[in-house]
Backbone atoms as SQL, in Angstrom:
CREATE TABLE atoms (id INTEGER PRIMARY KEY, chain TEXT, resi INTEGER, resn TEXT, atom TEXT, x REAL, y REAL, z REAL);
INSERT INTO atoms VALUES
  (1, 'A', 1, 'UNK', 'N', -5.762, 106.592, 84.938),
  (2, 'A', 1, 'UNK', 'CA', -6.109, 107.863, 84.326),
  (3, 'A', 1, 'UNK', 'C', -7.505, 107.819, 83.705),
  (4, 'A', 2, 'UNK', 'N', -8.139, 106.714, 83.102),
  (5, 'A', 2, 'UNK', 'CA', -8.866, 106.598, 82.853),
  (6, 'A', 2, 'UNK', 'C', -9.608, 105.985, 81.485),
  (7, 'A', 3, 'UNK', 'N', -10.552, 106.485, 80.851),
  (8, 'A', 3, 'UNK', 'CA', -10.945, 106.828, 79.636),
  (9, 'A', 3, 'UNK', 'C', -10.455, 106.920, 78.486),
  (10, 'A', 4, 'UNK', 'N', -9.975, 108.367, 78.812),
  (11, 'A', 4, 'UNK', 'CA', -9.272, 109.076, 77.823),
  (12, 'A', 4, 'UNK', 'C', -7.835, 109.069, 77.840),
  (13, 'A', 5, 'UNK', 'N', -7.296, 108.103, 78.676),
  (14, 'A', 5, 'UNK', 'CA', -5.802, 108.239, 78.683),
  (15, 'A', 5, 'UNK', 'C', -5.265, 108.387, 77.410),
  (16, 'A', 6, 'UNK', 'N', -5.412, 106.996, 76.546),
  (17, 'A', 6, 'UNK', 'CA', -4.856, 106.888, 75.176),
  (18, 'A', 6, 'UNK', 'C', -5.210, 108.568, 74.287),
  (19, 'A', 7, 'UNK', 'N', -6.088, 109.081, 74.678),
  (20, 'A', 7, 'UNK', 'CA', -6.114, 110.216, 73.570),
  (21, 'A', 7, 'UNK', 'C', -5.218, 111.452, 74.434),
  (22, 'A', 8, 'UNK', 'N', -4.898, 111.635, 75.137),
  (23, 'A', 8, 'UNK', 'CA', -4.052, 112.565, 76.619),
  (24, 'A', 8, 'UNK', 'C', -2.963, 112.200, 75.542),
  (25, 'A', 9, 'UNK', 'N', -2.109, 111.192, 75.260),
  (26, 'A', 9, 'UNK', 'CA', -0.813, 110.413, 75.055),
  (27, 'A', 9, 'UNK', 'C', -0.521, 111.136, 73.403),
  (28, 'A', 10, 'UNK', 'N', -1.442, 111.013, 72.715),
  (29, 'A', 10, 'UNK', 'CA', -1.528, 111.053, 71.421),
  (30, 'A', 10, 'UNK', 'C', -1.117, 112.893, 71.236),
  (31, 'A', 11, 'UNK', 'N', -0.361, 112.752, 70.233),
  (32, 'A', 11, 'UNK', 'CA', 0.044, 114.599, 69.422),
  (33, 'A', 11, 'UNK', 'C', -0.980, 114.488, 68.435),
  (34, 'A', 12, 'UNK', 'N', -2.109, 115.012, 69.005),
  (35, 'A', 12, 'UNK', 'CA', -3.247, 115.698, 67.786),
  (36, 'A', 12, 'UNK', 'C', -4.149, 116.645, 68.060),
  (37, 'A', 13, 'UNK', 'N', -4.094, 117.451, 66.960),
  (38, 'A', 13, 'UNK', 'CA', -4.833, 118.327, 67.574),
  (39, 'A', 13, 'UNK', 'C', -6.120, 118.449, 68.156),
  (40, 'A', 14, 'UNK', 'N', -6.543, 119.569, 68.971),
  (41, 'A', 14, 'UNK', 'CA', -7.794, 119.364, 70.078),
  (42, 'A', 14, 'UNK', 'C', -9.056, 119.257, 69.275),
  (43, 'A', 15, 'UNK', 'N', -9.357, 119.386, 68.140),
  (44, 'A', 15, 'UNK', 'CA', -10.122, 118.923, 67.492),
  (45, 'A', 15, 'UNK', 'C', -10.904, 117.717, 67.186),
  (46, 'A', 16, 'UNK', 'N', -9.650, 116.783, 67.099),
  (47, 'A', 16, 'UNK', 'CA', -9.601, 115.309, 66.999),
  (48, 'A', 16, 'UNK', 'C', -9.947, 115.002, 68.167),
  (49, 'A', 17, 'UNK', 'N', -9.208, 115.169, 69.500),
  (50, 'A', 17, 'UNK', 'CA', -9.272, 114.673, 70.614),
  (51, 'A', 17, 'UNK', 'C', -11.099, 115.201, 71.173),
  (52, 'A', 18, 'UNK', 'N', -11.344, 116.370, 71.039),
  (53, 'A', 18, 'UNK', 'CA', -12.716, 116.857, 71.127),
  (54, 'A', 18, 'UNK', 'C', -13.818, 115.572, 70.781),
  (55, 'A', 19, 'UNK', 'N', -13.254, 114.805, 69.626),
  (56, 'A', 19, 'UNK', 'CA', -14.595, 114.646, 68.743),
  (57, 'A', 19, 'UNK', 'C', -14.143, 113.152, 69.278),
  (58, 'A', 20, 'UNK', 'N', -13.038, 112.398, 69.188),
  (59, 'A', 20, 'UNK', 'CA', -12.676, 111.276, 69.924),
  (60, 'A', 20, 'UNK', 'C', -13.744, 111.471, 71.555),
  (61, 'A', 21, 'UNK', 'N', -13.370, 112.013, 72.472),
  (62, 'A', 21, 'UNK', 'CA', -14.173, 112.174, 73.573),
  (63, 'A', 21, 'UNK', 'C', -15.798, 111.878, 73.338),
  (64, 'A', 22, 'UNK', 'N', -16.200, 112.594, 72.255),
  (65, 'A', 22, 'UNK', 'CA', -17.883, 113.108, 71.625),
  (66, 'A', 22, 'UNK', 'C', -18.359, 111.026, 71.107),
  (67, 'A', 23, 'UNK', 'N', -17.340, 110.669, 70.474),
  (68, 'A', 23, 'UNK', 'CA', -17.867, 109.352, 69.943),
  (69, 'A', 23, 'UNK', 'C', -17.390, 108.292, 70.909),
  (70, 'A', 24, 'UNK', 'N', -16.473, 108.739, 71.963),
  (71, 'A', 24, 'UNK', 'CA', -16.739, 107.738, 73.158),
  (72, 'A', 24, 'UNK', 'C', -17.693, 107.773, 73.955),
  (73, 'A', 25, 'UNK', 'N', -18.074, 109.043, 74.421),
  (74, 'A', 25, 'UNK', 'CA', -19.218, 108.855, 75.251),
  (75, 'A', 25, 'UNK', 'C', -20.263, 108.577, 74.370),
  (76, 'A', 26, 'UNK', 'N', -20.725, 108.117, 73.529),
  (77, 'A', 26, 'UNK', 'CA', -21.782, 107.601, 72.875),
  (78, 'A', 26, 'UNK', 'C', -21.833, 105.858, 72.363),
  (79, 'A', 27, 'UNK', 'N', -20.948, 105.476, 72.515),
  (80, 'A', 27, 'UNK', 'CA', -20.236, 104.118, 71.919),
  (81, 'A', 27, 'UNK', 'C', -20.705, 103.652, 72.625),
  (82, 'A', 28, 'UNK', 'N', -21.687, 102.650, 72.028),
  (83, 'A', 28, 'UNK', 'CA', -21.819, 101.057, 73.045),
  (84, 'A', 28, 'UNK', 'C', -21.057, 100.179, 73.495),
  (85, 'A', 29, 'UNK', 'N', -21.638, 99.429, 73.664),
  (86, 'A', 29, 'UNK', 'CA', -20.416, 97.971, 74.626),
  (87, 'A', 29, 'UNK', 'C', -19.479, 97.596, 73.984),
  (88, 'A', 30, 'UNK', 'N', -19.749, 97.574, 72.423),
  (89, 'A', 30, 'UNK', 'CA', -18.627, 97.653, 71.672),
  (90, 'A', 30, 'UNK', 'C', -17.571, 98.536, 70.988),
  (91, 'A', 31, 'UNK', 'N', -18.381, 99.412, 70.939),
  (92, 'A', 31, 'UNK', 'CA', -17.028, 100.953, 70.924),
  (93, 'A', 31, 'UNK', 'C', -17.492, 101.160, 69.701),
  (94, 'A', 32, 'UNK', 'N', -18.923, 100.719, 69.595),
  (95, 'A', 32, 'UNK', 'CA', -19.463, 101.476, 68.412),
  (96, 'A', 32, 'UNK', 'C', -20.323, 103.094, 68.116),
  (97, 'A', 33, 'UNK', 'N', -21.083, 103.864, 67.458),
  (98, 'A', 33, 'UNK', 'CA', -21.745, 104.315, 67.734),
  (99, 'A', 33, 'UNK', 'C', -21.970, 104.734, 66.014),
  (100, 'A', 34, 'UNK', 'N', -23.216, 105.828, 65.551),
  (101, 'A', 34, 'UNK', 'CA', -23.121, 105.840, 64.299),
  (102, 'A', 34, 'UNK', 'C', -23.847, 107.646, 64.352),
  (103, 'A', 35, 'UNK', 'N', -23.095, 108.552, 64.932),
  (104, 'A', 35, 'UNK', 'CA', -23.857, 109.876, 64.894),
  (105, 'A', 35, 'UNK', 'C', -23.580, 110.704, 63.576),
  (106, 'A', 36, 'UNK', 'N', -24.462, 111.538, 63.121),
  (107, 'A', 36, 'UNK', 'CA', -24.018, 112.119, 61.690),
  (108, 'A', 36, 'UNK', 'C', -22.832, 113.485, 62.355),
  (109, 'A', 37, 'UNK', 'N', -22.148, 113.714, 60.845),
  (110, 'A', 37, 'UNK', 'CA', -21.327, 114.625, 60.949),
  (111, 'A', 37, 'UNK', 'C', -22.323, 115.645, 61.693),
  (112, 'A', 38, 'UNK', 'N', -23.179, 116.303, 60.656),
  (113, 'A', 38, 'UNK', 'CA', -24.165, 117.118, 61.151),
  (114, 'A', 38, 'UNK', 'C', -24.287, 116.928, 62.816),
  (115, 'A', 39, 'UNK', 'N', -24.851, 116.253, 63.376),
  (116, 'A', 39, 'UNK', 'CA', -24.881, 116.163, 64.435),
  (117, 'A', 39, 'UNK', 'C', -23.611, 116.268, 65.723),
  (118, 'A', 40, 'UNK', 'N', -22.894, 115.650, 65.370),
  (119, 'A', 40, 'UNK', 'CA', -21.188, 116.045, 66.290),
  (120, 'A', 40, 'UNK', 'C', -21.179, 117.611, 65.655),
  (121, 'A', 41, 'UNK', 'N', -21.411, 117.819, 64.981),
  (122, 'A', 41, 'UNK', 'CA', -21.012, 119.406, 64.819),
  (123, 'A', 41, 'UNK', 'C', -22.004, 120.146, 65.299),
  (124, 'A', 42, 'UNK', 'N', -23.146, 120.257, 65.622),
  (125, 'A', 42, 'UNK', 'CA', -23.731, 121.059, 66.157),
  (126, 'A', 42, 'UNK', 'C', -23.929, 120.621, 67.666),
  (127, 'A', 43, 'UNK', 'N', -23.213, 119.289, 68.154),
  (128, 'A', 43, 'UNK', 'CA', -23.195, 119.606, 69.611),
  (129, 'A', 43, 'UNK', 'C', -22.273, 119.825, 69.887),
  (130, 'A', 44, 'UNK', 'N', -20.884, 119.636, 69.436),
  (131, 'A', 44, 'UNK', 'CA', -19.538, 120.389, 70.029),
  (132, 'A', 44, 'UNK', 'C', -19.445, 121.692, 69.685),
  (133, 'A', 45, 'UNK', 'N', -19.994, 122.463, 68.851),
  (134, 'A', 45, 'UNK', 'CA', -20.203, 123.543, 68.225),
  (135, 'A', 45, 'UNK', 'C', -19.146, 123.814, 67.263),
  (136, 'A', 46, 'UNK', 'N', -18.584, 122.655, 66.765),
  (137, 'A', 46, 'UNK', 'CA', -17.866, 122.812, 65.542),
  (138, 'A', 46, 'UNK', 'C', -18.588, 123.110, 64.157),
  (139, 'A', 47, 'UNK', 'N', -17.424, 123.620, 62.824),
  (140, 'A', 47, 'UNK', 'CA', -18.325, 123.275, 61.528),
  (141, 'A', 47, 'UNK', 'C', -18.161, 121.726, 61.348),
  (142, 'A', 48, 'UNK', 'N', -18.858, 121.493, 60.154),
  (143, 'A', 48, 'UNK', 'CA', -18.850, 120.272, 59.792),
  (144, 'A', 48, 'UNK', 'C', -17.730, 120.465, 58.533),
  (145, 'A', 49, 'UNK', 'N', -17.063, 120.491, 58.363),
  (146, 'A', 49, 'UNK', 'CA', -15.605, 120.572, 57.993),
  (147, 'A', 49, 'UNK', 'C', -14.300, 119.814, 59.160),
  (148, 'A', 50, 'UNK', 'N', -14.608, 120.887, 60.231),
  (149, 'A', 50, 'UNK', 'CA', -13.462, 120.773, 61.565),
  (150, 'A', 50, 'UNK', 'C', -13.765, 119.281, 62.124),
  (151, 'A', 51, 'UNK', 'N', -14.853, 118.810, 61.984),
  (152, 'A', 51, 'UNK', 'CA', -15.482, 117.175, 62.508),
  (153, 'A', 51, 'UNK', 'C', -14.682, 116.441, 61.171),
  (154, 'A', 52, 'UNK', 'N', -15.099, 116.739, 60.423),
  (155, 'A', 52, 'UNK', 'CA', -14.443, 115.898, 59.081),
  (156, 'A', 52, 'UNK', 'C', -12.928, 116.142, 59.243),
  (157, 'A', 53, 'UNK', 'N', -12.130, 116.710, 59.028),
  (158, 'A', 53, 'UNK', 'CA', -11.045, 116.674, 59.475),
  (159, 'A', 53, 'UNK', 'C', -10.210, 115.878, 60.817),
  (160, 'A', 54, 'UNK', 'N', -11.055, 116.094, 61.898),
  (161, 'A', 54, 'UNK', 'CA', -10.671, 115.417, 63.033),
  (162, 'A', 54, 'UNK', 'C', -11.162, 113.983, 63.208),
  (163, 'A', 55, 'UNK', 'N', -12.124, 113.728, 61.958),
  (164, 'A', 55, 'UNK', 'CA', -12.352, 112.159, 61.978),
  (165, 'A', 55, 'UNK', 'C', -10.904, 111.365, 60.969),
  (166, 'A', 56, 'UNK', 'N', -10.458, 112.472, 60.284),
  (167, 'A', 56, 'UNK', 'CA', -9.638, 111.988, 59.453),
  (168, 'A', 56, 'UNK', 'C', -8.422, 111.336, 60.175),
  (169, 'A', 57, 'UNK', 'N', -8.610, 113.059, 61.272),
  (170, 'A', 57, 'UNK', 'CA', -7.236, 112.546, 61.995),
  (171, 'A', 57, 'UNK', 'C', -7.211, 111.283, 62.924),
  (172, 'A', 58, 'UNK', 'N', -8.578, 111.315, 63.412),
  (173, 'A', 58, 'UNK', 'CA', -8.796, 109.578, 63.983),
  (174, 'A', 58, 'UNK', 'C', -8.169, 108.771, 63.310),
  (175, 'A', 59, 'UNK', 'N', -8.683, 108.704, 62.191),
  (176, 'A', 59, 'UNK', 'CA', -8.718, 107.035, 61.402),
  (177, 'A', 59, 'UNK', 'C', -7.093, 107.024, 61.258),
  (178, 'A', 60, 'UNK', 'N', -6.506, 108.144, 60.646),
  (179, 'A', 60, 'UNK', 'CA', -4.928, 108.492, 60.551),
  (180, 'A', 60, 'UNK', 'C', -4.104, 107.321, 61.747),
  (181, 'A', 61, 'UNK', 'N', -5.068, 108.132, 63.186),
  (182, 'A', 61, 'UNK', 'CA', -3.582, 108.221, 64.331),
  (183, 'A', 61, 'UNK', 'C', -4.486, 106.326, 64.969),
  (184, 'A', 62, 'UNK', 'N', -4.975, 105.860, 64.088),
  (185, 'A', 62, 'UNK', 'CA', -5.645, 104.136, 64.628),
  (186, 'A', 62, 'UNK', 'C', -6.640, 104.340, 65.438),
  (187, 'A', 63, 'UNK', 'N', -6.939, 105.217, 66.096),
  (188, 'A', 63, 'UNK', 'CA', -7.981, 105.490, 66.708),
  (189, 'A', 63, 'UNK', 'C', -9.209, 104.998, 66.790),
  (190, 'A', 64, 'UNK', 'N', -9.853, 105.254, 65.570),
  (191, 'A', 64, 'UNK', 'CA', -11.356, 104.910, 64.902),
  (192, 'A', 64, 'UNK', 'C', -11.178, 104.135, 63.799),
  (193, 'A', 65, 'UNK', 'N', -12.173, 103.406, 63.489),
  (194, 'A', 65, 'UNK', 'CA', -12.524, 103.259, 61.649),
  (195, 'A', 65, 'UNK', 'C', -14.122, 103.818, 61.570),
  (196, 'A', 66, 'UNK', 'N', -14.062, 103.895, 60.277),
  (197, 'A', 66, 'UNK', 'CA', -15.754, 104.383, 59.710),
  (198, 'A', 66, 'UNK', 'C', -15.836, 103.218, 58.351),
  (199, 'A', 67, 'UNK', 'N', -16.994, 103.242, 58.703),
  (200, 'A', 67, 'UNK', 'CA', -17.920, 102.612, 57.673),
  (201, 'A', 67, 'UNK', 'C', -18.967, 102.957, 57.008),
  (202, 'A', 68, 'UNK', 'N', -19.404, 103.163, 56.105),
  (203, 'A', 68, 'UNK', 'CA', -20.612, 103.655, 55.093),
  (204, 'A', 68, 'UNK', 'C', -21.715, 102.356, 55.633),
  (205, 'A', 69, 'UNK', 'N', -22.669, 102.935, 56.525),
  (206, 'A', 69, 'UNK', 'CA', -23.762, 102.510, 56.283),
  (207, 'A', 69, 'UNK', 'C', -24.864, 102.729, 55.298),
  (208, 'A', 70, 'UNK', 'N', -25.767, 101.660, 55.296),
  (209, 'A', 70, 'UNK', 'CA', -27.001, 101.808, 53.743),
  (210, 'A', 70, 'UNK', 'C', -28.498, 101.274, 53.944),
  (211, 'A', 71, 'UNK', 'N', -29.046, 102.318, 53.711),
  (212, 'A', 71, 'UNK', 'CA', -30.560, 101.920, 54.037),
  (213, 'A', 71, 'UNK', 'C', -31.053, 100.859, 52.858),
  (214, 'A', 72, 'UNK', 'N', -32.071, 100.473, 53.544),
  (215, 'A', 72, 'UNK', 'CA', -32.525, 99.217, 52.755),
  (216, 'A', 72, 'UNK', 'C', -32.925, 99.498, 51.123),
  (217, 'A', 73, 'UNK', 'N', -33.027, 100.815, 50.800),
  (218, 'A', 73, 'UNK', 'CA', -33.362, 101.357, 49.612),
  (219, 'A', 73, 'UNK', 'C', -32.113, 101.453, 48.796),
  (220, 'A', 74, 'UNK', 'N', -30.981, 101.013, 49.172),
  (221, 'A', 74, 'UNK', 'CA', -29.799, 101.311, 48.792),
  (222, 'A', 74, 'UNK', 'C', -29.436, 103.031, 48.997),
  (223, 'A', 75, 'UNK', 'N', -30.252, 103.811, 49.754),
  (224, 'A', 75, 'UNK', 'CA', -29.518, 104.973, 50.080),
  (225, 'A', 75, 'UNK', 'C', -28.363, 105.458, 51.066),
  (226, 'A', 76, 'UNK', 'N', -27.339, 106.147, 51.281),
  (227, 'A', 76, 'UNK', 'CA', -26.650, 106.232, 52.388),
  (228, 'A', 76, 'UNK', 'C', -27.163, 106.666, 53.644),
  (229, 'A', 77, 'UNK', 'N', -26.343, 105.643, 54.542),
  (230, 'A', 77, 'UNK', 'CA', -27.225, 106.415, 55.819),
  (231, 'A', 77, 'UNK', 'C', -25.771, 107.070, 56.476),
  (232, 'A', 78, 'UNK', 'N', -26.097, 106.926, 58.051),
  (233, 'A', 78, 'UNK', 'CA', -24.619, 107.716, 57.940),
  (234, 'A', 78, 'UNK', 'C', -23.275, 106.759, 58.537),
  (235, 'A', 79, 'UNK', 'N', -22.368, 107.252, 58.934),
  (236, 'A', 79, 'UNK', 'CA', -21.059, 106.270, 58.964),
  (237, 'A', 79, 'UNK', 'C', -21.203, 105.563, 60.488),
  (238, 'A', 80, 'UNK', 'N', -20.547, 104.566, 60.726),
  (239, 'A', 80, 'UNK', 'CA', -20.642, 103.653, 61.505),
  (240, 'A', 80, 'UNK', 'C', -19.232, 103.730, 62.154),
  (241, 'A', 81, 'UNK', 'N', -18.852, 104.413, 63.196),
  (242, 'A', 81, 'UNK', 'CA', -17.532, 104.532, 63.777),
  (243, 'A', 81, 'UNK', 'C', -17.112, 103.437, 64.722),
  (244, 'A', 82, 'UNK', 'N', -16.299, 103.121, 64.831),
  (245, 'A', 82, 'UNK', 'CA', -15.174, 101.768, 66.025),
  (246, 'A', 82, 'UNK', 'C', -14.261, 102.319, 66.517),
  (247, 'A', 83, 'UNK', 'N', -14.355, 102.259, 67.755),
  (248, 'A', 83, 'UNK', 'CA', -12.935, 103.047, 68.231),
  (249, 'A', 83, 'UNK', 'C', -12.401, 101.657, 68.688),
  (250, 'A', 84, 'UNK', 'N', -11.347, 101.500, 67.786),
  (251, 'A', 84, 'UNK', 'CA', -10.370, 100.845, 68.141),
  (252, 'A', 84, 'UNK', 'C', -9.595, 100.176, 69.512),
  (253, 'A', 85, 'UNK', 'N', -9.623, 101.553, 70.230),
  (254, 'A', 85, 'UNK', 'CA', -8.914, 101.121, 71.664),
  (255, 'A', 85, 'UNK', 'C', -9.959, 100.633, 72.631),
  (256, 'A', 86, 'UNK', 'N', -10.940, 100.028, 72.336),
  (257, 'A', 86, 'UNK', 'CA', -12.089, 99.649, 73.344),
  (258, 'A', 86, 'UNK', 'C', -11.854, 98.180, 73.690);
């Protein structure tokens, strides 16, 4: 099936699965990637609310983890996602 099988399998809503799809195709060799909310939301054409929510539901259903990345100034940069099933 492919790819996306594991997210096909999963009861969540298309939101989640939307934005799951959005941070796989961007994930490197390791199933990483680090795009801002801002950004997944203005290319799926979600708000940045509906991304926040459906990252929640990631981390919820094992999917993903996030991490707080930090610029060398000690400022935040943005989160550092793992998809799990890679």
């Amino acid at each position: 099936m492919g790819y996306f099988a594991v997210i096909y399998e999963k009861d969540l809503p298309h939101r989640a699965k939307a934005v799951y799809m959005y941070l796989r195709d961007r994930s490197n060799a390791q199933g990483q990637c680090y795009p801002s909310i801002g950004t997944i939301a203005r290319e799926l054409k979600l708000s940045r609310r509906t991304v926040e929510r459906a990252i929640a539901d990631l981390v919820r259903a094992g999917l993903i983890t996030k991490e707080q990345r930090w610029r060398e100034n000690g400022g935040r940069s943005s989160l550092l996602y793992t998809l799990t099933d890679f």
